[in-house]
mmJSON file of the N, C-alpha and C atoms, coordinates in Angstrom:
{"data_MODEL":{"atom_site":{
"group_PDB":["ATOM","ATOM","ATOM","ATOM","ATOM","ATOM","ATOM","ATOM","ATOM","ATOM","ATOM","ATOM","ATOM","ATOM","ATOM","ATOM","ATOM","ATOM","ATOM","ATOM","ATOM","ATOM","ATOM","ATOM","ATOM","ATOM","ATOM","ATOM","ATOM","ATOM","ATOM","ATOM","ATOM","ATOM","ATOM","ATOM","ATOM","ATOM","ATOM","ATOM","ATOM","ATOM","ATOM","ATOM","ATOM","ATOM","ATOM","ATOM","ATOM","ATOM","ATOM","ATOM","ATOM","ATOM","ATOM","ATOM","ATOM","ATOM","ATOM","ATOM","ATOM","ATOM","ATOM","ATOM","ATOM","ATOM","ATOM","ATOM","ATOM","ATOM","ATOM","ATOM","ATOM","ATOM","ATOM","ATOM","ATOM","ATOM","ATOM","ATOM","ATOM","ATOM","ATOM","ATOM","ATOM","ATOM","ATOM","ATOM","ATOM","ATOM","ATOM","ATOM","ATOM","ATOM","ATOM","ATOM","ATOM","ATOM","ATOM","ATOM","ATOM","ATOM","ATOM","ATOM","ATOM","ATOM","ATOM","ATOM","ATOM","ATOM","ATOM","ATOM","ATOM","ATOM","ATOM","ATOM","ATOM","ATOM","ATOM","ATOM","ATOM","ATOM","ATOM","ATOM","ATOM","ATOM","ATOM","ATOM","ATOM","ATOM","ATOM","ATOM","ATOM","ATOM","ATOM","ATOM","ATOM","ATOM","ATOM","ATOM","ATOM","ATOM","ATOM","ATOM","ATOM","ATOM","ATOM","ATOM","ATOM","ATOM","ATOM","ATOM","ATOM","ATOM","ATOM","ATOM","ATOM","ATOM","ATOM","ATOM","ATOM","ATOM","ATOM","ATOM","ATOM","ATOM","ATOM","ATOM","ATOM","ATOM","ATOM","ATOM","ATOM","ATOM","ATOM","ATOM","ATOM","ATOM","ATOM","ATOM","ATOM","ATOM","ATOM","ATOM","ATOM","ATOM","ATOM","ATOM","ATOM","ATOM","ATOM","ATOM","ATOM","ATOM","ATOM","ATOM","ATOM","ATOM"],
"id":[1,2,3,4,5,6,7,8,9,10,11,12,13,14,15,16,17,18,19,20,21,22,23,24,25,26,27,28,29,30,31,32,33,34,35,36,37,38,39,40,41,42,43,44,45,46,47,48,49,50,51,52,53,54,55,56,57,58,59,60,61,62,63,64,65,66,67,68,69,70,71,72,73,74,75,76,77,78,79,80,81,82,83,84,85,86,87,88,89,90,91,92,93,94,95,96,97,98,99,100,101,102,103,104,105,106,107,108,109,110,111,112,113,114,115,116,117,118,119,120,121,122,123,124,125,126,127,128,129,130,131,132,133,134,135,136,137,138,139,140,141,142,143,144,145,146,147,148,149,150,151,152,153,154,155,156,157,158,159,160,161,162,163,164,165,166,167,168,169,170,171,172,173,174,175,176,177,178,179,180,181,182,183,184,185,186,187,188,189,190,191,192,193,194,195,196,197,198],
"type_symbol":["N","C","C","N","C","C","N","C","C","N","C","C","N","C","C","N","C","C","N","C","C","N","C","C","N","C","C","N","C","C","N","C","C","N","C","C","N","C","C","N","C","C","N","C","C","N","C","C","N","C","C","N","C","C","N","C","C","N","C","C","N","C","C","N","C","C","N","C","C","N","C","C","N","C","C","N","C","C","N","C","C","N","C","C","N","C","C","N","C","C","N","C","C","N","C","C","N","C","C","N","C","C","N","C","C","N","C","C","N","C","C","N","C","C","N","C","C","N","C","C","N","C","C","N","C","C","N","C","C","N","C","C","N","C","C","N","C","C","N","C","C","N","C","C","N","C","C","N","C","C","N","C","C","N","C","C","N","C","C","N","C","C","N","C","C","N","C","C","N","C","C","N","C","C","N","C","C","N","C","C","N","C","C","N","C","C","N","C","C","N","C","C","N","C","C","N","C","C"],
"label_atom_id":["N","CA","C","N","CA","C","N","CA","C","N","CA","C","N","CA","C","N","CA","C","N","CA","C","N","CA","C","N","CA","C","N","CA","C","N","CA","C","N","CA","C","N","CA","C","N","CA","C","N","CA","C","N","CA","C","N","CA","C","N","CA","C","N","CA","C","N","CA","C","N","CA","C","N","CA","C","N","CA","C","N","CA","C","N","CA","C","N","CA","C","N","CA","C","N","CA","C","N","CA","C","N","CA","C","N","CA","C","N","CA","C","N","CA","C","N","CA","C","N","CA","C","N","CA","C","N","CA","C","N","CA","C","N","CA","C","N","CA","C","N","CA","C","N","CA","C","N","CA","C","N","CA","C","N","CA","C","N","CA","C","N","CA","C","N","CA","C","N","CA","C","N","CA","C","N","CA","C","N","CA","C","N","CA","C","N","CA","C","N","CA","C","N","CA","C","N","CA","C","N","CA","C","N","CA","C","N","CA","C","N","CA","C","N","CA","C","N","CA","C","N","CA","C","N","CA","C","N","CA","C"],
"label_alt_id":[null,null,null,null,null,null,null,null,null,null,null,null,null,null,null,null,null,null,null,null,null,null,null,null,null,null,null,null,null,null,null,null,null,null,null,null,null,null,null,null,null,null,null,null,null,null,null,null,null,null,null,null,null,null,null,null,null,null,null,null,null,null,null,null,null,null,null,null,null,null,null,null,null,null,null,null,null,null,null,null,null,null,null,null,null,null,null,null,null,null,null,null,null,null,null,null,null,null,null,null,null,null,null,null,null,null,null,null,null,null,null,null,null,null,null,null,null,null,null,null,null,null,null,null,null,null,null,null,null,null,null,null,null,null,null,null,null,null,null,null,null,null,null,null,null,null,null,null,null,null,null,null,null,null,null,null,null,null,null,null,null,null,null,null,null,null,null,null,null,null,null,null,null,null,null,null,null,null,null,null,null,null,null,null,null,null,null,null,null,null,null,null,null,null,null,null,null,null],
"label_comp_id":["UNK","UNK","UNK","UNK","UNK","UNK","UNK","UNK","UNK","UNK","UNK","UNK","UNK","UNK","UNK","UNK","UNK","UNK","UNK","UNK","UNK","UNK","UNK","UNK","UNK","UNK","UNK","UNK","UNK","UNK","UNK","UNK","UNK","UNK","UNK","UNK","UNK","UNK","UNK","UNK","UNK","UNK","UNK","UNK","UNK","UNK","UNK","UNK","UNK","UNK","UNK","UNK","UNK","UNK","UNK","UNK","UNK","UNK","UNK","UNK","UNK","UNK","UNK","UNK","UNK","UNK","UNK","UNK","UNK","UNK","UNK","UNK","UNK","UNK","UNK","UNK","UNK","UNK","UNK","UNK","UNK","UNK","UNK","UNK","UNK","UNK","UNK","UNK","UNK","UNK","UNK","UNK","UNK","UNK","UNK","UNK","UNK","UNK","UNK","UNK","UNK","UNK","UNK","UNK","UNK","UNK","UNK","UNK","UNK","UNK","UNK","UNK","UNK","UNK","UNK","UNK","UNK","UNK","UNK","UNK","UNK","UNK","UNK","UNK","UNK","UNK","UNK","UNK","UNK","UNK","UNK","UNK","UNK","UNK","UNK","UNK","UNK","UNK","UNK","UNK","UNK","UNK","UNK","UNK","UNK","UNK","UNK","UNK","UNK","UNK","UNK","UNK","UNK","UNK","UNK","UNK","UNK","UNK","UNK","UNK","UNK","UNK","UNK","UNK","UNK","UNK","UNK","UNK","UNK","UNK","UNK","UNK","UNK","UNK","UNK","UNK","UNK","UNK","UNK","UNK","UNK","UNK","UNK","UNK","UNK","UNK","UNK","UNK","UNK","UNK","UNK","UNK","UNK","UNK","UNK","UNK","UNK","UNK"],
"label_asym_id":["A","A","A","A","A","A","A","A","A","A","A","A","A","A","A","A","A","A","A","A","A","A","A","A","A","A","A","A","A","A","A","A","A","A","A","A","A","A","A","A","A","A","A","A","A","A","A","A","A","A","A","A","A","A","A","A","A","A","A","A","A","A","A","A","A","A","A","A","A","A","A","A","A","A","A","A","A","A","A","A","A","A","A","A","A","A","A","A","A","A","A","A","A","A","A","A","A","A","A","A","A","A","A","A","A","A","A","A","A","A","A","A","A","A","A","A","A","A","A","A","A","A","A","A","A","A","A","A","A","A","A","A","A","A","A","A","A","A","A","A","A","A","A","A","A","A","A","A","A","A","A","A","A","A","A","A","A","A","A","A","A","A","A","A","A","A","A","A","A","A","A","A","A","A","A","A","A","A","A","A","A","A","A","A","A","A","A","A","A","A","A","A","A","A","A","A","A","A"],
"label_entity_id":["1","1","1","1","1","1","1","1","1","1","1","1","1","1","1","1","1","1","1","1","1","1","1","1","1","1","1","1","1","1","1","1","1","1","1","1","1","1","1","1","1","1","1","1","1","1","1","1","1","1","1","1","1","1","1","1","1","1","1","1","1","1","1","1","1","1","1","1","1","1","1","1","1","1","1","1","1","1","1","1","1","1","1","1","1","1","1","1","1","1","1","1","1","1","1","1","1","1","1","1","1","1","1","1","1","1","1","1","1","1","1","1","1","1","1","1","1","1","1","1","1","1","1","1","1","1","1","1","1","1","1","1","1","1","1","1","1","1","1","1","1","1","1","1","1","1","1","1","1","1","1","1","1","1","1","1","1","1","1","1","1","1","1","1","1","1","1","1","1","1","1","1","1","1","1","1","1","1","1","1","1","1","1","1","1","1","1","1","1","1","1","1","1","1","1","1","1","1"],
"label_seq_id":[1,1,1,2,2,2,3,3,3,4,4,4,5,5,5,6,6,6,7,7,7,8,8,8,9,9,9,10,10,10,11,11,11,12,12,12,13,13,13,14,14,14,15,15,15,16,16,16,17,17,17,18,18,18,19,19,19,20,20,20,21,21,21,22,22,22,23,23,23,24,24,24,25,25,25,26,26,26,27,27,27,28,28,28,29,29,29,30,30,30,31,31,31,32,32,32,33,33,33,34,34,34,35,35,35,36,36,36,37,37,37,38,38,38,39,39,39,40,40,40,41,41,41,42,42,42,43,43,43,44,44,44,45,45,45,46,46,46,47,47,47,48,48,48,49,49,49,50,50,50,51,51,51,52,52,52,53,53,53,54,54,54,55,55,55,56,56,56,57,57,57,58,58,58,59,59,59,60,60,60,61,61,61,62,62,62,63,63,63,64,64,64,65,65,65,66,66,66],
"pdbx_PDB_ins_code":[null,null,null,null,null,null,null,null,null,null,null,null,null,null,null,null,null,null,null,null,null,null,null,null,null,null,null,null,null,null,null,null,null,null,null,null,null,null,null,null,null,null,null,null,null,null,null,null,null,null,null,null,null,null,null,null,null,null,null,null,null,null,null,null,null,null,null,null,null,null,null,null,null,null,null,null,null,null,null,null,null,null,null,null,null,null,null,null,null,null,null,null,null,null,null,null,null,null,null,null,null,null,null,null,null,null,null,null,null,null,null,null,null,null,null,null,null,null,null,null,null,null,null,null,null,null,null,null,null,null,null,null,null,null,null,null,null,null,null,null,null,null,null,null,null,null,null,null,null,null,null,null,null,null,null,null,null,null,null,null,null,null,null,null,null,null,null,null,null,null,null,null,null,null,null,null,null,null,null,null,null,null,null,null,null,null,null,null,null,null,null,null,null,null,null,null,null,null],
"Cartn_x":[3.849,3.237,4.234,5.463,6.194,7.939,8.623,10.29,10.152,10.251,10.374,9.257,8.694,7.384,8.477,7.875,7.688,7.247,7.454,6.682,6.307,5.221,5.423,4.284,3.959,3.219,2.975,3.129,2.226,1.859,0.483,-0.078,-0.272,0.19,0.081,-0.243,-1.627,-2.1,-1.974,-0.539,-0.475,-1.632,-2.216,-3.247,-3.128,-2.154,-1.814,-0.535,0.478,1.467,1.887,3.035,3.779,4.526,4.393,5.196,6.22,6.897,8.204,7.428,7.67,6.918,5.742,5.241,3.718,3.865,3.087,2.842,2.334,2.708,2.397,2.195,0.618,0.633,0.181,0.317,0.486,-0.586,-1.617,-2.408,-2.458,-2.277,-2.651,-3.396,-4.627,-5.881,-5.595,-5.46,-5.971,-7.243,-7.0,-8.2,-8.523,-7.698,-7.942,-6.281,-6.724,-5.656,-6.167,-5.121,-5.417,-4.372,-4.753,-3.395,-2.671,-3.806,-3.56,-2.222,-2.224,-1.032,-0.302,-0.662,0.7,0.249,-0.791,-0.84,-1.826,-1.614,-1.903,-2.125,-3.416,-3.717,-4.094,-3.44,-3.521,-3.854,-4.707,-4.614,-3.727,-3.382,-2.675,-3.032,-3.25,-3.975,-2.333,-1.976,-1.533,-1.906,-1.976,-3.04,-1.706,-1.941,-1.44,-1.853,-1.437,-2.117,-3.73,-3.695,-5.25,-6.042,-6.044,-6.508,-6.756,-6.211,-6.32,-5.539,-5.762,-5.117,-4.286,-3.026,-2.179,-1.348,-1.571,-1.192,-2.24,-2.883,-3.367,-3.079,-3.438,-2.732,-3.098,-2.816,-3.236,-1.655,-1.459,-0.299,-0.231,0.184,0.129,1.301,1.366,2.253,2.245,3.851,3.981,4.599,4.048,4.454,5.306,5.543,6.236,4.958,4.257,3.687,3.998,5.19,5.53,4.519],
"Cartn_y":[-3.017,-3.142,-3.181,-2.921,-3.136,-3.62,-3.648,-4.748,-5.729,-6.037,-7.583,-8.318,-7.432,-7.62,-7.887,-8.739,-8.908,-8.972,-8.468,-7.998,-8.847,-10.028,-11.238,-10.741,-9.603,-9.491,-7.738,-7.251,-6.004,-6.051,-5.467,-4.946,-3.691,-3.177,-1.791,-1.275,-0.466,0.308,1.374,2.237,3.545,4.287,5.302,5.889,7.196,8.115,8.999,9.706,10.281,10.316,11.819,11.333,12.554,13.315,14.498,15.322,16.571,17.125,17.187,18.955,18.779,19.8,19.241,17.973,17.674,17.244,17.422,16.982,15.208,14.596,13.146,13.059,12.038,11.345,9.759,8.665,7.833,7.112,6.23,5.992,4.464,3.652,2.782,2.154,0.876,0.385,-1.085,-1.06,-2.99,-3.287,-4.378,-4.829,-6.573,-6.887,-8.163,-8.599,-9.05,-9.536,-11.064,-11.793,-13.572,-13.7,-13.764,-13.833,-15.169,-16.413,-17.923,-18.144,-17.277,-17.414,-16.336,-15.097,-13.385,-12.994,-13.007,-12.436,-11.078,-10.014,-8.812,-8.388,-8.178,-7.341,-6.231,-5.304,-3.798,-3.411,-2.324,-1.333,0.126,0.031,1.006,2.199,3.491,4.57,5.862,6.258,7.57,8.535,9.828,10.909,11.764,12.876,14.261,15.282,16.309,17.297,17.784,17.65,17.408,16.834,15.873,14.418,13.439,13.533,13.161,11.659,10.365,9.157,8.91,8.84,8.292,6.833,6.399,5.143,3.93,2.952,2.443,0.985,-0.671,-1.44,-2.56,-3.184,-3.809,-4.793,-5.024,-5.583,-6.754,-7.795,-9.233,-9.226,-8.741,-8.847,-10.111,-10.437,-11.643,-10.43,-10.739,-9.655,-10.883,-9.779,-10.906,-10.723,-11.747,-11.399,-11.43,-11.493,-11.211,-9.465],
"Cartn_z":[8.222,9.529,10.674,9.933,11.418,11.214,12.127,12.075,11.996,10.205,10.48,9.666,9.099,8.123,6.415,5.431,4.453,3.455,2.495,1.203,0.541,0.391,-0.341,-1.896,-1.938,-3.381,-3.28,-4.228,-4.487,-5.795,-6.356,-7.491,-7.684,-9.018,-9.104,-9.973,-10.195,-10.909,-11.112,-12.553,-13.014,-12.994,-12.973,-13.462,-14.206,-13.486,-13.958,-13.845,-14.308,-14.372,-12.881,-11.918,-10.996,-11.696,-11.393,-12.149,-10.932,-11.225,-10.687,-9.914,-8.798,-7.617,-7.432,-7.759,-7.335,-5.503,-4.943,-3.477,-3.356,-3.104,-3.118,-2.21,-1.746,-0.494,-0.558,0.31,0.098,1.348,0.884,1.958,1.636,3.043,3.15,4.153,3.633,4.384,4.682,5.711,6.48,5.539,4.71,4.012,5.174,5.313,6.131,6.785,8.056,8.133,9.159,8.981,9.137,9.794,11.106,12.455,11.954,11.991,11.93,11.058,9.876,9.229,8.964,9.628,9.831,8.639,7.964,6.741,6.692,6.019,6.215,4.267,4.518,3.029,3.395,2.122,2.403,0.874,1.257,-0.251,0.163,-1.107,-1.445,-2.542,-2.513,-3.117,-3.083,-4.474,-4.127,-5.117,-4.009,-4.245,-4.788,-5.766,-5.786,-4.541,-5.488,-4.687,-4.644,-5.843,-6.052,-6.222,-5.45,-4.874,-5.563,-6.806,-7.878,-7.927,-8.201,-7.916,-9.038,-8.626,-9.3,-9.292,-8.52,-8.343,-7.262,-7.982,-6.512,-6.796,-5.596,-5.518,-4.332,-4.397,-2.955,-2.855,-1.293,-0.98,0.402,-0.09,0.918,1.801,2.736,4.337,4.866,5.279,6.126,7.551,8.734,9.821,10.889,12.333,12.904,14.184,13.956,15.466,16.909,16.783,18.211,18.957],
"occupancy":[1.0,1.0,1.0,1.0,1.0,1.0,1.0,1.0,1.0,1.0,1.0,1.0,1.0,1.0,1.0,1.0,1.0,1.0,1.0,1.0,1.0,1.0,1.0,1.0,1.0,1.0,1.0,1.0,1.0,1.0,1.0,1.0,1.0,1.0,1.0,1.0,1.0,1.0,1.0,1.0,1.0,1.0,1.0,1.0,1.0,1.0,1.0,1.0,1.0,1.0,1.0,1.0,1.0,1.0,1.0,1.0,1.0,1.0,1.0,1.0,1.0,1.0,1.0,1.0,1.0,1.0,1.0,1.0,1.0,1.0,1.0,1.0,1.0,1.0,1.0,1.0,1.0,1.0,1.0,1.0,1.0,1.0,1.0,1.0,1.0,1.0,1.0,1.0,1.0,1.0,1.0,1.0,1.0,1.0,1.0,1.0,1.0,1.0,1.0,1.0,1.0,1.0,1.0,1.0,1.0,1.0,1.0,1.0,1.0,1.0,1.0,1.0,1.0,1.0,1.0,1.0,1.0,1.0,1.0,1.0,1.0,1.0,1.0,1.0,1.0,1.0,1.0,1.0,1.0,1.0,1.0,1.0,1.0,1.0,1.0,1.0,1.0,1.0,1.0,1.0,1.0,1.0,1.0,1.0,1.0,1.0,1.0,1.0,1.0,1.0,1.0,1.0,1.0,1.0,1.0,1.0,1.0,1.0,1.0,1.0,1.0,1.0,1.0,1.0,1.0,1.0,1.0,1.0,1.0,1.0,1.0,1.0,1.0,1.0,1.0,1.0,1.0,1.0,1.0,1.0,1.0,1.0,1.0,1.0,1.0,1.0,1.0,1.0,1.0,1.0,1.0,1.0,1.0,1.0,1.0,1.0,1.0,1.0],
"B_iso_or_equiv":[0.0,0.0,0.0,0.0,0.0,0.0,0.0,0.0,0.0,0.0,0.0,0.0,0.0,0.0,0.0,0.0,0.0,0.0,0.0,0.0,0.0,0.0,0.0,0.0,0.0,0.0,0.0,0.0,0.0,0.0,0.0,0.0,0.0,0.0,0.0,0.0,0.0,0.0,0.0,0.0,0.0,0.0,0.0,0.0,0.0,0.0,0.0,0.0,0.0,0.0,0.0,0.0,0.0,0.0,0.0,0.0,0.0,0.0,0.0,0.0,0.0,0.0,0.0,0.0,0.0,0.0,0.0,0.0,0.0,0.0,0.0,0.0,0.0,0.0,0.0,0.0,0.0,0.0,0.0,0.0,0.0,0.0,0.0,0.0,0.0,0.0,0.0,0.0,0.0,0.0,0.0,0.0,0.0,0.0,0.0,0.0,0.0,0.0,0.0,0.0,0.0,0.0,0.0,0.0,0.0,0.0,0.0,0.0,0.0,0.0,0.0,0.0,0.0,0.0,0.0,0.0,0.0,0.0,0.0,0.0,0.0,0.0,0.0,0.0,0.0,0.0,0.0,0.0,0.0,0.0,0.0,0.0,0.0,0.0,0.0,0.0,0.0,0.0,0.0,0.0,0.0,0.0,0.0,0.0,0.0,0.0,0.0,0.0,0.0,0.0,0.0,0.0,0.0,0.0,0.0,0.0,0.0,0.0,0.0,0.0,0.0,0.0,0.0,0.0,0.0,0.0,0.0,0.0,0.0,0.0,0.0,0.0,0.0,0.0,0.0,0.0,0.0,0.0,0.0,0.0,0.0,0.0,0.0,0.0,0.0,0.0,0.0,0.0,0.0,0.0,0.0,0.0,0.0,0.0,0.0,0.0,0.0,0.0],
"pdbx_formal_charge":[null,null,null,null,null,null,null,null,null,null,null,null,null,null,null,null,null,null,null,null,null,null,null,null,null,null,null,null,null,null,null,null,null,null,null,null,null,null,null,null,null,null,null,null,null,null,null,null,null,null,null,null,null,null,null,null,null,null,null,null,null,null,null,null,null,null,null,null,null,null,null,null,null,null,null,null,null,null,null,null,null,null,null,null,null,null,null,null,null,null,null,null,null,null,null,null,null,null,null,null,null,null,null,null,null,null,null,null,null,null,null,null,null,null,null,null,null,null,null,null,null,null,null,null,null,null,null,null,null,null,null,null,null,null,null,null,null,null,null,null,null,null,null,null,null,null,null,null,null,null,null,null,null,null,null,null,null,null,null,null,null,null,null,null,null,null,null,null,null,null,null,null,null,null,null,null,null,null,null,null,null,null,null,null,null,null,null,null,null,null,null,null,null,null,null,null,null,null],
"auth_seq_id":[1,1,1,2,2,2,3,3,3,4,4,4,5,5,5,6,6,6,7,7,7,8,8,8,9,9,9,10,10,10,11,11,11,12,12,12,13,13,13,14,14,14,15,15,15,16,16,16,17,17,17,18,18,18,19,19,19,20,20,20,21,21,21,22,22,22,23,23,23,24,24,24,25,25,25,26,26,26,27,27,27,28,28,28,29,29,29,30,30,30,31,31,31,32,32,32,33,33,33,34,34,34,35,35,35,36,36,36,37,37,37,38,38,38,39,39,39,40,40,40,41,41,41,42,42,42,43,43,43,44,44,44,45,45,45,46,46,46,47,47,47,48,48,48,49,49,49,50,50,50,51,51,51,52,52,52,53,53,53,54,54,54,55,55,55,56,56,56,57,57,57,58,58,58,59,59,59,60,60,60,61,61,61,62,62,62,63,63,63,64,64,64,65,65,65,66,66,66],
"auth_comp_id":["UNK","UNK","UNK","UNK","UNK","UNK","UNK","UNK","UNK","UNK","UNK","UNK","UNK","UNK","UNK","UNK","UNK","UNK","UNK","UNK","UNK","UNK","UNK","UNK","UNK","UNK","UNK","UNK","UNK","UNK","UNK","UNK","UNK","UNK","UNK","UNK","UNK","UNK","UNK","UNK","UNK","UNK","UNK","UNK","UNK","UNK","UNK","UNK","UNK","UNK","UNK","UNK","UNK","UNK","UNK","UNK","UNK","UNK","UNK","UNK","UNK","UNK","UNK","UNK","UNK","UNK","UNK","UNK","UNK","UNK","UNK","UNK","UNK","UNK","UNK","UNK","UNK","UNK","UNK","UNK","UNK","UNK","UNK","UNK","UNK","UNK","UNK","UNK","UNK","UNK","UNK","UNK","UNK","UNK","UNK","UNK","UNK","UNK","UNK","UNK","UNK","UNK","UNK","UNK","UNK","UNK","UNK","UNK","UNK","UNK","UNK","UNK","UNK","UNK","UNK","UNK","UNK","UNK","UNK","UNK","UNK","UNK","UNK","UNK","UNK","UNK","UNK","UNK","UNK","UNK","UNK","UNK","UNK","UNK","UNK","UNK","UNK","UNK","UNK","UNK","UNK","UNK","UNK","UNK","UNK","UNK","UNK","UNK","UNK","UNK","UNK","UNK","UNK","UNK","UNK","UNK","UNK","UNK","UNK","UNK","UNK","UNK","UNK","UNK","UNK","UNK","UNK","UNK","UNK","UNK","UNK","UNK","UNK","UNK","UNK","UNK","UNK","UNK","UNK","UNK","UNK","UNK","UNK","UNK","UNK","UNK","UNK","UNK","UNK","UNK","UNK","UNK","UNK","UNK","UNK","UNK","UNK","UNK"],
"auth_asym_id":["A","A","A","A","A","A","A","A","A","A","A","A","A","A","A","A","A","A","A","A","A","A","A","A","A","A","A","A","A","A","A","A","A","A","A","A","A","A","A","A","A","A","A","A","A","A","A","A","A","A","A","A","A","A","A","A","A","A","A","A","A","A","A","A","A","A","A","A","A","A","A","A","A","A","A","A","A","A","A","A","A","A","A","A","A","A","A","A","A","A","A","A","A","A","A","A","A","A","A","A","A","A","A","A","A","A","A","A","A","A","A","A","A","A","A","A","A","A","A","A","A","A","A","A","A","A","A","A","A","A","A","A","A","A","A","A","A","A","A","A","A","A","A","A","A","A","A","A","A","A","A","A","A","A","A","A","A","A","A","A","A","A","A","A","A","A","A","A","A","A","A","A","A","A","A","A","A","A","A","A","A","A","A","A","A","A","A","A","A","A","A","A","A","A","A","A","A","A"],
"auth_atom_id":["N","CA","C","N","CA","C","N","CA","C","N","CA","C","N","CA","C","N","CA","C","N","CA","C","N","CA","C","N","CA","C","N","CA","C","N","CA","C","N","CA","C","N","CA","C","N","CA","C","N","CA","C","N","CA","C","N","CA","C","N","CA","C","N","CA","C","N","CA","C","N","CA","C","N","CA","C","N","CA","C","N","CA","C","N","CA","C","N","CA","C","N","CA","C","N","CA","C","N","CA","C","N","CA","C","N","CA","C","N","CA","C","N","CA","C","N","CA","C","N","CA","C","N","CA","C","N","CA","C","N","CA","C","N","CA","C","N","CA","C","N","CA","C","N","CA","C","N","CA","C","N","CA","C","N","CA","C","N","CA","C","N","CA","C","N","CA","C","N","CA","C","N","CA","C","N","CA","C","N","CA","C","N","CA","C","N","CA","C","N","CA","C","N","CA","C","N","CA","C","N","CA","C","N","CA","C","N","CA","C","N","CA","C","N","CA","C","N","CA","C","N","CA","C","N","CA","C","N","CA","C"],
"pdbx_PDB_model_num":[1,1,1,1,1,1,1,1,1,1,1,1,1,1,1,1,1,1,1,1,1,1,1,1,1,1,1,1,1,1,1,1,1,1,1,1,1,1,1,1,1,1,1,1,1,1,1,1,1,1,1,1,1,1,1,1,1,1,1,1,1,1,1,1,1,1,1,1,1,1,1,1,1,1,1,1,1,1,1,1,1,1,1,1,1,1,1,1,1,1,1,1,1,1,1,1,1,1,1,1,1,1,1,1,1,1,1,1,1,1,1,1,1,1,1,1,1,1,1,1,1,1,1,1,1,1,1,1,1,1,1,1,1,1,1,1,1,1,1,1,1,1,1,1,1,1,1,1,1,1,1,1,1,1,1,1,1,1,1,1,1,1,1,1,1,1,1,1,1,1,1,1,1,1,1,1,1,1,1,1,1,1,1,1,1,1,1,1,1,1,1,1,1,1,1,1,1,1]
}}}
């Protein structure tokens, strides 16, 4: 989310294996975020080329709210 943000957890679900010339893209979603304490949940999804999911995940952000 930003300079200064921290990674305090990710989970990650293989699904299917990248293979070497594949096109990867990488999407991530605001699932909630809780100003009161800078905390930011996100999912995480990555697609091939053929939209096919190969990796997905969700991830707990400490940000700087400045």
């Amino acid at each position: 989310p930003g300079p200064g943000s921290i990674y305090l957890n990710q989970t990650l679900k293989f699904k299917s294996p990248a293979f070497i010339g594949d096109t990867i893209t990488a999407e991530v979603e605001v699932l909630n975020v809780k100003p009161e304490k800078a905390l930011i949940r996100m999912s995480t999804i990555v697609r091939n080329q053929n939209n096919e999911i190969l990796l997905e995940g969700e991830a707990l952000v400490l940000y700087d709210p400045v």
